[in-house]
C-alpha atoms as one frame of an Amber mdcrd trajectory, in Angstrom:
protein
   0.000   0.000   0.000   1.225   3.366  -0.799   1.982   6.154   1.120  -1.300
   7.993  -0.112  -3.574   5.557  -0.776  -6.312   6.976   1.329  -5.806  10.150
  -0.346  -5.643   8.626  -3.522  -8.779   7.124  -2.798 -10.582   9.461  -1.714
  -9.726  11.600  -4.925 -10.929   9.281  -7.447 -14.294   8.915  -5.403 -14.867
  12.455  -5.639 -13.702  13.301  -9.385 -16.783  11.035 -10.078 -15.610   7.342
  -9.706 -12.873   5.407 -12.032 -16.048   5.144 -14.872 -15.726   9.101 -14.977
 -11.795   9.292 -15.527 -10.767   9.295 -19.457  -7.230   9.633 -18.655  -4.840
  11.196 -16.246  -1.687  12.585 -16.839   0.448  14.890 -13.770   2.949  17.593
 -14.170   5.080  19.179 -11.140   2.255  20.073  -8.690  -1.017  18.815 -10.191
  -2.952  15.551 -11.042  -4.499  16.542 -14.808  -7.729  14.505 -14.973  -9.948
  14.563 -17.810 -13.166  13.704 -16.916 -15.960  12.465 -18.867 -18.511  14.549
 -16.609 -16.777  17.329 -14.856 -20.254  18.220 -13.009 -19.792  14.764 -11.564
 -16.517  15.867  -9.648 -17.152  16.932  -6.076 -15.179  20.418  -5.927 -15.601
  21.520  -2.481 -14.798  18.291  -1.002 -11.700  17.753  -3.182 -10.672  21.472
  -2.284 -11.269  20.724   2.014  -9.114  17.344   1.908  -5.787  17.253   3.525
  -3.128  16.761   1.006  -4.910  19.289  -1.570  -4.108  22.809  -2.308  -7.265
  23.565  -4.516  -9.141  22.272  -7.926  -8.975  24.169 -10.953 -10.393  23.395
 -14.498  -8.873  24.574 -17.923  -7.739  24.005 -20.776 -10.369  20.995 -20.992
  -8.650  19.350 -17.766  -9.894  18.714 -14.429  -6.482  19.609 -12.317  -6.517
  18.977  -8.349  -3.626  20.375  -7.421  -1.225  18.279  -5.019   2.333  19.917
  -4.434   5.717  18.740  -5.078   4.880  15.371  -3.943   2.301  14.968  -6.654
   4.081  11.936  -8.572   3.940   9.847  -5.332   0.018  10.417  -5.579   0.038
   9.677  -8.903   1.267   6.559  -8.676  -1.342   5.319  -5.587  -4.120   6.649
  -7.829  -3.486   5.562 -10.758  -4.337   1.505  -9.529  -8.139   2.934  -8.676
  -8.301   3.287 -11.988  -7.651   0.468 -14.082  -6.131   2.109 -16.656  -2.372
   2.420 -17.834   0.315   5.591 -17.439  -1.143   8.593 -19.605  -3.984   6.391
 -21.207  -7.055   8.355 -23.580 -10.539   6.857 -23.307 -10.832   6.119 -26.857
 -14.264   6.582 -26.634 -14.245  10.029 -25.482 -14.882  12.972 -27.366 -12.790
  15.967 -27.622 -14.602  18.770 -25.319 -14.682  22.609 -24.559 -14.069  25.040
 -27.426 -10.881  24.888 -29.663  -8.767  26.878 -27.091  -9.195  24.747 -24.824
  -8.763  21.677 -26.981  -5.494  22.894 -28.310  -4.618  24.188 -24.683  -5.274
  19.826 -23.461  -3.300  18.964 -26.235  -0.223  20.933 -25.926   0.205  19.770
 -22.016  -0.764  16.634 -22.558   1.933  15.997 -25.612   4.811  17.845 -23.575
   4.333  17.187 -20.380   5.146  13.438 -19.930   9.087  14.643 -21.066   9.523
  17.965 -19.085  10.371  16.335 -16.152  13.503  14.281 -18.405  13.642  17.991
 -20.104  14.542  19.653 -17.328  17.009  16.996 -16.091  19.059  17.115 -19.306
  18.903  20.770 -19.343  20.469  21.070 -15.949  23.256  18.386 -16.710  24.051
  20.267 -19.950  23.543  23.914 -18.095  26.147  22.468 -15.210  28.669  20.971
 -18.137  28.938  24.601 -19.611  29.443  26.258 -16.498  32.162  24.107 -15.554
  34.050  24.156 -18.872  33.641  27.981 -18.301  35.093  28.465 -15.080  37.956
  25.953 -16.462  37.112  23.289 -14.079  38.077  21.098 -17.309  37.852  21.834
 -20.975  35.560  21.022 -23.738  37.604  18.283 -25.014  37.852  15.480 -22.211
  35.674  12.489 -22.065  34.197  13.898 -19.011  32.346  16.491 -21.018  31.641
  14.353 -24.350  30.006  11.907 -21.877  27.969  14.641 -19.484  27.326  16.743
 -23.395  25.681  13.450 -24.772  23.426  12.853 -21.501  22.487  16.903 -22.013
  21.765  16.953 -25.912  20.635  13.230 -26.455  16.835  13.971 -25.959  16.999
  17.244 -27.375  18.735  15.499 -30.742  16.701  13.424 -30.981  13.427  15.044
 -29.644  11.222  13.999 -32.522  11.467  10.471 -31.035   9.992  11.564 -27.604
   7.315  13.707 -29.450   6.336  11.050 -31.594   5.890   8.958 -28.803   4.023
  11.026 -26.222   2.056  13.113 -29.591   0.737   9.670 -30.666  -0.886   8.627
 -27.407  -2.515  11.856 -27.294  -3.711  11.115 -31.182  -4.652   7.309 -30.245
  -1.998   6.134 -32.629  -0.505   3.453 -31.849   2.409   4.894 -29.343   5.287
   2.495 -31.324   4.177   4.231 -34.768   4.584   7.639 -33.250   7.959   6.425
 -31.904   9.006   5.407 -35.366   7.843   8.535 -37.196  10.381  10.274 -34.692
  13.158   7.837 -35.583  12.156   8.223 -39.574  12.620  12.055 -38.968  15.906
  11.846 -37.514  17.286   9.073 -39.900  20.303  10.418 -40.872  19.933  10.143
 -44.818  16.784  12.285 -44.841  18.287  15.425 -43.076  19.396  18.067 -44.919
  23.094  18.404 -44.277  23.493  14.806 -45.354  21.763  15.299 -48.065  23.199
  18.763 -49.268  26.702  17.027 -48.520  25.891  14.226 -51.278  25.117  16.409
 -54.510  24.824  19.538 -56.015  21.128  21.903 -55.180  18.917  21.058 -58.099
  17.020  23.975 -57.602  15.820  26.960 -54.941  12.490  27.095 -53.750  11.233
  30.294 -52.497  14.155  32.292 -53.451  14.427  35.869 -51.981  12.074  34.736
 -48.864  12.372  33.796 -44.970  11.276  30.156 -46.701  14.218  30.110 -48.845
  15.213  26.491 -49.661  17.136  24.291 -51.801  16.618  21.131 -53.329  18.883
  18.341 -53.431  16.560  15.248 -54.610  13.516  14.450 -55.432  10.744  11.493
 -54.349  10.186   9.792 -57.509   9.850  13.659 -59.500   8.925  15.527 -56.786
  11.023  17.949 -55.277  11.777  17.294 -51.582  12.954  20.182 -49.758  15.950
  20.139 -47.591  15.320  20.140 -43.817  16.978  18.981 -40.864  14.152  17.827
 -38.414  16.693  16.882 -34.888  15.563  18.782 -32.758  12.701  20.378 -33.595
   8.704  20.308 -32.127   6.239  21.231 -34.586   6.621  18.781 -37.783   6.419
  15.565 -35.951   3.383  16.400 -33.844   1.625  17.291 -37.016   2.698  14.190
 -39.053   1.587  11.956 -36.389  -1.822  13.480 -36.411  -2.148  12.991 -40.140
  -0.879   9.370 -39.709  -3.357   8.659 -36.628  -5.806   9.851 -39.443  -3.989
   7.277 -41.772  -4.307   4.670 -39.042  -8.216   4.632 -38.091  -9.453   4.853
 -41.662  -7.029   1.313 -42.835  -8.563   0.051 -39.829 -11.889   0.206 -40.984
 -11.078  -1.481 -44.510  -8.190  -4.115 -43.792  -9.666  -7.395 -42.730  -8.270
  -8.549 -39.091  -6.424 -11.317 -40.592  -3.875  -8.809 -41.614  -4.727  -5.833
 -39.777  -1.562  -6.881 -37.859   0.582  -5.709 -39.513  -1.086  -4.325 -43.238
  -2.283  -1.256 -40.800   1.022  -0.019 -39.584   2.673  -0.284 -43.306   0.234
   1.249 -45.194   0.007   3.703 -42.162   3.917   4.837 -42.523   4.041   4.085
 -46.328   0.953   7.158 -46.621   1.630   9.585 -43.661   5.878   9.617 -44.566
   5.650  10.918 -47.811   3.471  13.248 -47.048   5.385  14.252 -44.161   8.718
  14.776 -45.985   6.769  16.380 -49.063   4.640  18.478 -47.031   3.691  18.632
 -43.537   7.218  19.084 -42.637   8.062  21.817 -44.859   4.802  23.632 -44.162
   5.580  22.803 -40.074   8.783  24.242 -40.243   7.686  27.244 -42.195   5.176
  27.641 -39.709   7.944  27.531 -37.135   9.636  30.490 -38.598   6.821  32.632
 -38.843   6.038  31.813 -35.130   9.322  32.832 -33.905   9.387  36.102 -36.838
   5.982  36.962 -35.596   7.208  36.782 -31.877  10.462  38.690 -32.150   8.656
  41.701 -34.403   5.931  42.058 -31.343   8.765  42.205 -28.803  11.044  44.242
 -31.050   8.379  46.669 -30.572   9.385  47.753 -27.115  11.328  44.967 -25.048
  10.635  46.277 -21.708   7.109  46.473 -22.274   6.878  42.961 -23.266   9.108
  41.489 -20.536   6.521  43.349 -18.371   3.855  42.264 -19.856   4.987  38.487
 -19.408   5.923  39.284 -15.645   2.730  40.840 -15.195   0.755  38.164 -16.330
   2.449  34.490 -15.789   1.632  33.911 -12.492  -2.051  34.233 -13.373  -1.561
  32.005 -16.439  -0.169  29.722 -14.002  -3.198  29.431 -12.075  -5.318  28.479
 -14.973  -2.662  26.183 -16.442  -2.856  28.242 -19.189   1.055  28.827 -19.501
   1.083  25.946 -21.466   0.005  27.053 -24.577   3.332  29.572 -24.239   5.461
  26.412 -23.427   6.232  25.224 -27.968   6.623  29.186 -28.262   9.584  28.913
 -25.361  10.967  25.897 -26.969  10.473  26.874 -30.621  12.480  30.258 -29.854
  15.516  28.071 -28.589  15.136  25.365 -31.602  14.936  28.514 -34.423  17.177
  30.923 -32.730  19.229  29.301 -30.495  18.083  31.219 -27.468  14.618  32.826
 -26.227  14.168  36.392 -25.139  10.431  36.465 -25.507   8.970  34.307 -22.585
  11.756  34.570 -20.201  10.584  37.613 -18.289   8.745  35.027 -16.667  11.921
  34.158 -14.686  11.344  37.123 -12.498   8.086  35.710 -11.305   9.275  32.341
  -9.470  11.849  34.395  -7.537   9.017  37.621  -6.548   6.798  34.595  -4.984
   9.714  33.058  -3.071  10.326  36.824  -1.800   7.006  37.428  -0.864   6.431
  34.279   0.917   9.851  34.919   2.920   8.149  38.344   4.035   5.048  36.434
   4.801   7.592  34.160   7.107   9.048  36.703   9.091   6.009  39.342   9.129
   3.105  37.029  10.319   2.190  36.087  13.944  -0.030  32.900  12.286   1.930
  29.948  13.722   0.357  28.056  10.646   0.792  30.486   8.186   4.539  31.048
   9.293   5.065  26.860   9.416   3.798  26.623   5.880   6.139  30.108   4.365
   9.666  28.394   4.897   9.131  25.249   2.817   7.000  27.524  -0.013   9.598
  29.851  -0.437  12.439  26.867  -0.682  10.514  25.134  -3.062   9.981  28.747
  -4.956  13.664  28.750  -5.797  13.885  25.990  -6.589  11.364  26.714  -9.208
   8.234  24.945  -8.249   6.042  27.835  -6.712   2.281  26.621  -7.662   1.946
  25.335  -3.480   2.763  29.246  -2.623   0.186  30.617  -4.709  -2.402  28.354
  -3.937  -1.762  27.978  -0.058  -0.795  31.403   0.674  -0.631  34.510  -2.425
  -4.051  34.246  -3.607  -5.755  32.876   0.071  -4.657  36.031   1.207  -5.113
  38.235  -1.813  -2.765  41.242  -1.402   0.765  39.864  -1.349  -0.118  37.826
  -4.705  -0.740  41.813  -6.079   2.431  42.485  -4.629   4.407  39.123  -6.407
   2.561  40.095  -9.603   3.864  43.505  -9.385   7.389  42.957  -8.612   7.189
  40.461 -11.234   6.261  42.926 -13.860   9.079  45.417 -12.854  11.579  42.248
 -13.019  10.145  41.017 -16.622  10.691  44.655 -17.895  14.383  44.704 -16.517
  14.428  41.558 -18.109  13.137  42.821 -21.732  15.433  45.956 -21.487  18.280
  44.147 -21.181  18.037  41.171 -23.749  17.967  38.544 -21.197  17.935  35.590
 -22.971  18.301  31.512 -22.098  20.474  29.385 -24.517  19.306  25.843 -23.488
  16.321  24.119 -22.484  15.881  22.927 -18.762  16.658  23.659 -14.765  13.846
  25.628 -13.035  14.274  28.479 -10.495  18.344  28.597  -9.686  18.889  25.992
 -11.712  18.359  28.013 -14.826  21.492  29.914 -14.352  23.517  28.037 -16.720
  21.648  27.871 -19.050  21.910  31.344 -19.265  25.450  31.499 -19.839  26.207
  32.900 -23.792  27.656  29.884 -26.102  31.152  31.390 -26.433  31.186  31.488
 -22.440  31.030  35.101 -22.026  29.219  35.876 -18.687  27.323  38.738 -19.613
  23.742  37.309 -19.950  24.085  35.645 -16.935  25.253  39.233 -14.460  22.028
  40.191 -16.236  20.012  36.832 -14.881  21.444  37.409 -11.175  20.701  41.805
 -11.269  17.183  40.479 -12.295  16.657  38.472  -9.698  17.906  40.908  -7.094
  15.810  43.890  -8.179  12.942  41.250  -8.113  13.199  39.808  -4.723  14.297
  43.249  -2.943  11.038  44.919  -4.479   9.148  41.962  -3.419  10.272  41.603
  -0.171  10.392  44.988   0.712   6.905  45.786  -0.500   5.435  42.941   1.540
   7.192  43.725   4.678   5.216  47.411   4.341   1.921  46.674   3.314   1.041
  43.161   4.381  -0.469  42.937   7.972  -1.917  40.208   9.667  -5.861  39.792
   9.510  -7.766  38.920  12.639 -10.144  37.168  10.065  -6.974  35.857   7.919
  -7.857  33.069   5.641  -5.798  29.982   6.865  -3.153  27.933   4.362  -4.633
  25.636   1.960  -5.506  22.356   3.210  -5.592  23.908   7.107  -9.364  24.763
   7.058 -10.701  23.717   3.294 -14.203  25.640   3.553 -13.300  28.784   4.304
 -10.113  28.488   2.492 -11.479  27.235  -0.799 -13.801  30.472  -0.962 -10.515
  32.443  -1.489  -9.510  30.422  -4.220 -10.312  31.049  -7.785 -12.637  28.875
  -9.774 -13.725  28.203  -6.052 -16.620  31.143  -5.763 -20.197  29.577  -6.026
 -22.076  32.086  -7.012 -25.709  32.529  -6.059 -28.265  33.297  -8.638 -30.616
  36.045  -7.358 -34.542  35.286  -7.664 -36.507  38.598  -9.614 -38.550  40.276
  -6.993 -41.770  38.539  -8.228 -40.697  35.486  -6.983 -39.208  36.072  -3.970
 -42.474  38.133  -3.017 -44.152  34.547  -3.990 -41.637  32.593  -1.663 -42.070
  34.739   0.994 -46.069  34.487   1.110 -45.370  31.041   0.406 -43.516  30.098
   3.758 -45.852  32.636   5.738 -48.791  30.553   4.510 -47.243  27.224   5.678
 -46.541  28.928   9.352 -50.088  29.318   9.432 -50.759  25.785   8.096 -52.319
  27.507   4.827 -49.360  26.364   2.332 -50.186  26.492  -1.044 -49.867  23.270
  -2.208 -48.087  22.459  -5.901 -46.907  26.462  -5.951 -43.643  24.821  -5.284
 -41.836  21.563  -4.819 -40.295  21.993  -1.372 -37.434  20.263   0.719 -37.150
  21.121   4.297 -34.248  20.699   6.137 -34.703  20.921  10.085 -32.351  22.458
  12.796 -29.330  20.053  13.195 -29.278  21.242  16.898 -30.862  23.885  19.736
 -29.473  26.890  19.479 -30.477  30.829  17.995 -30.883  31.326  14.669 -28.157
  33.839  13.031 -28.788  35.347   9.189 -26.296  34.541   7.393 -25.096  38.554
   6.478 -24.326  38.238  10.323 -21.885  35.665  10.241 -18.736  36.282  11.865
 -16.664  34.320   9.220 -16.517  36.511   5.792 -16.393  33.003   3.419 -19.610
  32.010   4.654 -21.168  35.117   4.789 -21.079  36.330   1.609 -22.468  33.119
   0.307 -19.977  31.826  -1.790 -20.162  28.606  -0.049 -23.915  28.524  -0.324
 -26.839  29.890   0.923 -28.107  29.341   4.467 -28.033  30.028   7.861 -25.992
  29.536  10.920 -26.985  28.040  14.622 -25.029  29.816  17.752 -25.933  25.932
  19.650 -26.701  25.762  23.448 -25.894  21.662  23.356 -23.043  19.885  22.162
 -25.416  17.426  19.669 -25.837  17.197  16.310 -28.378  15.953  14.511 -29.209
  14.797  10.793 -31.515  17.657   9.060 -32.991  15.507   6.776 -32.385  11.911
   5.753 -29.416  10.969   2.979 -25.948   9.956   3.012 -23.313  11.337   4.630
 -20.801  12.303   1.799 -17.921  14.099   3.662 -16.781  13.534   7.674 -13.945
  15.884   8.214 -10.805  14.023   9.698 -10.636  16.893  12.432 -14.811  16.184
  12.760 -15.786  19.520  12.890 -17.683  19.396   9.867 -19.922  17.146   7.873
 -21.224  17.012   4.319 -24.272  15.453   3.468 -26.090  14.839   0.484 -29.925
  14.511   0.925 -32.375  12.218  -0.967 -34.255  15.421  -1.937 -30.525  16.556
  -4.001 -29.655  19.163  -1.370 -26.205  19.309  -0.611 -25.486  20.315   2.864
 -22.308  22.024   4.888 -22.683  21.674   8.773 -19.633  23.058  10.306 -19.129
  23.369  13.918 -17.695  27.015  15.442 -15.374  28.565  13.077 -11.753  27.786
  13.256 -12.080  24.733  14.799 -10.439  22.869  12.363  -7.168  23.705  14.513
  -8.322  21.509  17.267  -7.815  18.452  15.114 -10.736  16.456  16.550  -9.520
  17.385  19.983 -13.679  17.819  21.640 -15.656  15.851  19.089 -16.897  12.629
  18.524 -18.711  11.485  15.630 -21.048   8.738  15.679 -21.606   8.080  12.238
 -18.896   8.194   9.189 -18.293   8.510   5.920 -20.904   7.199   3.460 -23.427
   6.111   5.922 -27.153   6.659   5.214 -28.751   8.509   7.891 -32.258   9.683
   8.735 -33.572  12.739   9.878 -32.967  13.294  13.389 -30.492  10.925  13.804
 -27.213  11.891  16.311 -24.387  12.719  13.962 -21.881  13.959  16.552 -21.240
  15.421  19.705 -18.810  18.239  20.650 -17.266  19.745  24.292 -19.002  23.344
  24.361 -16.595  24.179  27.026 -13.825  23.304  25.656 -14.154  25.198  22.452
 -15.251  28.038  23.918 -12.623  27.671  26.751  -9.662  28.248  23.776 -11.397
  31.014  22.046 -13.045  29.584  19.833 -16.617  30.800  18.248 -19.334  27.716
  18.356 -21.251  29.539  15.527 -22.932  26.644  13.432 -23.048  27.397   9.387
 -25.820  24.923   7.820 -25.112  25.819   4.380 -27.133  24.350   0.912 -23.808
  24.632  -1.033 -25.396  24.019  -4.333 -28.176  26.390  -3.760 -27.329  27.717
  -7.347 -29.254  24.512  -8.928 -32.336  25.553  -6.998 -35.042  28.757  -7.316
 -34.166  29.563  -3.523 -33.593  28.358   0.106 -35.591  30.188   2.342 -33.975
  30.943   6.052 -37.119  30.436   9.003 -38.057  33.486  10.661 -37.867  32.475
  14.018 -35.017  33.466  15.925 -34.712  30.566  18.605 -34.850  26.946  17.207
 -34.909  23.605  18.615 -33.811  20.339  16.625 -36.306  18.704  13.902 -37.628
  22.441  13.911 -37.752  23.913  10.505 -34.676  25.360   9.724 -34.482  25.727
   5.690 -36.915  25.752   3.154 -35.401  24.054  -0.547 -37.640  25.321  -3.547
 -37.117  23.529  -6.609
């Protein structure tokens, strides 16, 4: 059993069961699900577990973010779900509009090798700085052996691509590795080929597409190109031959499908790759980077500002992917990229502000959860900082976006440029340093930084104060927390006055036993408890009462009982037990959540008599809780009984009475 398995569990119960996962792929912080029926997936309860920073859904991808421990989970949950590593349903169509298609198909080709990426980036990064320091010189085994482990996926990345491009196609994934093999052969390329024999002809004389022609495939011309290392071309010419693949399959008869498929498959989608998807990939791979350049040529320090400005918020959305073949396209065309790199600034103004969150806050919690952020920040992995603590707390992600867009303009001012792909956070450096070894780029990297993390930190230290009502860390106290996240807001759809003047008569009638019967279909849900009846603009706690959680009330109790409102199944028992979810049979989904805070007690008071997943019926004893003893350590024992998907109904109506026993009226439901 593996270290998370109860976590892993309990995720694939609430993204809607193994039968609602079409694959799952991870990247450095986050699960990537994608689901068949995201309205399926239970958000809230995801968002309160321990071991969860938040949920957020983009790109066509259901992401529950984990932390820097997210392969570990990956591996527990991936058994729940009977399927194998990075697996499509085939069955599944594509969803969401064509952004985010492309957005799902972009992470899910490159991230399965950015891990390796990074790894052979660093080596390589390392093996330059060495050689330029004169630790040893370019010409000892040492560095042929630590150059190959650096370049040999970038060489040959067409291999990789083909591989990971035709799982996301459904193509076979052994086809897509051979179409990467076939592009790399070395007979095909064009220095080989330009070596061999004289240029027949130029194609496209005078233009950026300017290219000659050595041979031809049986009389027609085939253009001259050298596909090692590049990204585009083989992603395309796997899609065409994944094309190639399921309409064979429909005609050759299984007796030969074996192997018929797979050679009429490459004899069709090779030629036409070589002819002209390549060409017209590559082409497109030049006006990219032309396009980019002449937009950042325009003013460089508005466009590295720009990118600082905005990455962290692409981030958030996972939407920084669709910049990710722009990055690597740069480096593969130009041999460096100036464009995205502002971005740099942004890991190291979240580490800064996080380190003034560490020694500015009184929040034991808050302070626990800073040092190992802001480590992992420089390091370049700062998606647990901005989920736990920037955007929970609002301001000091302003502040990391801020000093991020003075960095990324330093950045564009200067030309800072990277010259290799791979490291993250301080592990970039190297690859920073200019091919002939000069060290100029790199002074520029460093000054970046500084200015970044001094404006960062220095800014925070002024304007960030503690809150008395200060949202806690992610995964400390999930429903309060997750109303600070975004994607996390439920928002309540207000009634026109004409019904809620119908509601209201409505509810007086049935006080006076005169309900109007088939006006409405109604669900009640009683008083879980004795207690006085607070409105819910009266709350203490800011999350609940605004009603982004849901609508309802809360119940200031005089007991330490609670009971069931209404009957259903018990869908969510907090570890720390001060806080149940239940789903009703009438489709009400209900928050009860004992005093607020008093998560940090860690079960220390309650005892629950039911748990997870048990049907209950109204008025049954759910739990009990020492009174004295939260109020004895400062707690509040004010009671939210929230309908948390009171957007799928025409209202809940609060009672009007102000002191309430249990199995009392407590909520009316109108559907």
């Amino acid at each position: 059993m593996g270290k998370y398995e109860s976590l892993a569990r309990d995720i694939v119960r609430n993204v809607g069961g193994k039968e609602n996962v079409s694959s799952l792929t991870h990247c450095i912080t986050r699960l990537r699900f994608k689901l068949k029926d995201e309205s399926k997936a239970n958000d809230e309860v995801l968002k309160s577990m321990e071991g969860v920073v938040t949920v957020m859904k983009s790109g066509g991808q259901y992401q529950v973010v984990i932390g820097n421990h997210v392969p570990d989970v990956y591996a527990d949950v991936m058994p729940h779900l009977s399927m194998d590593e990075g697996s499509e349903d085939k069955e599944a169509a594509p969803s969401g509009n064509l952004f985010n298609r492309a957005i799902d198909i972009i992470s899910g080709i490159f991230q399965p090798i950015l891990g390796i990426m990074a790894a052979c980036g660093m080596v390589k990064g390392l093996n330059a700085l060495f050689v330029a320091i004169g630790l040893y010189n370019d010409t000892c085994g040492g560095y042929l052996v630590l150059n190959a482990i650096g370049d040999g996926l970038f060489n040959f990345l067409p291999l990789f691509l083909g591989y990971t491009a035709a799982k996301k196609f459904n193509l076979k994934p052994m086809l897509g590795l051979v179409i990467g093999a076939i592009m790399c052969y070395p007979t095909v390329q064009g220095s080989a080929l330009s070596a061999g024999g004289d240029v027949l002809y130029t194609l496209f004389q005078g233009t950026m597409f300017e290219s000659n022609v050595y041979t031809d495939f049986f009389g027609i011309p085939m253009i001259a190109m050298d596909y090692t290392g590049t990204v585009i071309p083989v992603i395309f010419v796997v899609y065409f031959a994944s094309k190639c693949e399921k309409f064979f399959n429909k005609f050759i008869p299984d007796l030969v499908k074996f192997f018929f498929v797979p050679m009429l498959t490459l004899l069709i989608s090779i030629p036409a790759g070589f002819l002209i998807i390549g060409p017209l990939a590559t082409f497109g791979s030049t006006i990219i980077a032309e396009t980019v350049m002449t937009v950042r040529n325009f003013s460089p320090l508005l466009a590295g500002a720009i990118v600082g400005l905005t990455w962290q918020i692409l981030v958030i959305f996972g939407l920084h992917w669709g910049f990710i073949p722009v990055y690597i396209n740069n480096i593969l065309t130009n041999g460096y990229d100036n464009v995205m790199m502002p971005f740099f600034a942004c890991t190291f103004a979240t580490s800064a502000v996080v380190l003034a969150i560490f020694f500015k806050t009184k929040n034991k919690q808050l302070k626990e959860m800073a040092l190992p952020n802001f480590i992992s920040g420089v390091f370049g992995v700062t998606e647990p900082a901005i989920y736990g603590i920037l955007l929970p707390l609002k301001k000091p992600f302003i502040i990391s976006c801020i000093a991020g867009c003075i960095g990324g303009g330093f950045y564009g001012a200067f030309n800072f440029r990277k010259f290799m792909m791979g490291g993250m956070g301080i592990f970039e450096f190297p690859a920073m340093i200019e091919p002939d070894g000069s060290m100029g780029n790199l002074i520029v990297a460093v000054v970046g930084v500084v200015i970044t993390m001094v404006i960062a930190f220095a800014a925070t230290m002024i304007l960030y104060k503690d809150d008395k009502k200060e949202p806690l860390a992610a995964g400390q106290d999930g429903d309060s927390q997750a109303a600070g996240q975004n994607g996390g807001a439920r928002v309540i759809n207000k009634k026109d006055a004409k019904v809620s003047a119908i509601v209201t008569e409505n509810i007086a009638d049935n006080h006076a036993g005169t309900a109007h019967k088939g006006l409405f279909n109604q669900l009640e849900i009683v008083s879980p408890m004795k207690g006085k009846v607070i409105a819910q603009e009266s709350m203490k706690d800011d999350a609940f009462a605004s009603g982004v959680l849901g609508k309802g009330v809360a119940v200031l109790p005089e007991e330490g009982r609670v009971y069931a409102p209404a009957d259903g199944v018990i869908s969510t028992l907090f570890p720390t037990l001060h806080a149940i979810g239940m789903e009703t049979d009438g489709g009400a989904e209900l928050l009860i959540h004992v005093g607020l805070d008093t998560v940090q007690l860690n079960g220390e008071g309650f005892q629950a008599m039911i748990a997870q997943g048990d049907r209950v019926k109204k008025g049954q004893l759910l739990l009990t809780f020492d009174k004295e003893l939260i109020e004895g350590r400062g707690y509040s024992l004010e009671t939210p009984v929230l309908v948390t998907n009171s957007d799928d109904f025409l209202d809940v109506v609060e009672t009007a009475e102000n002191e309430i026993m249990p199995g009392d009226m407590l909520l009316k439901v109108l559907k």
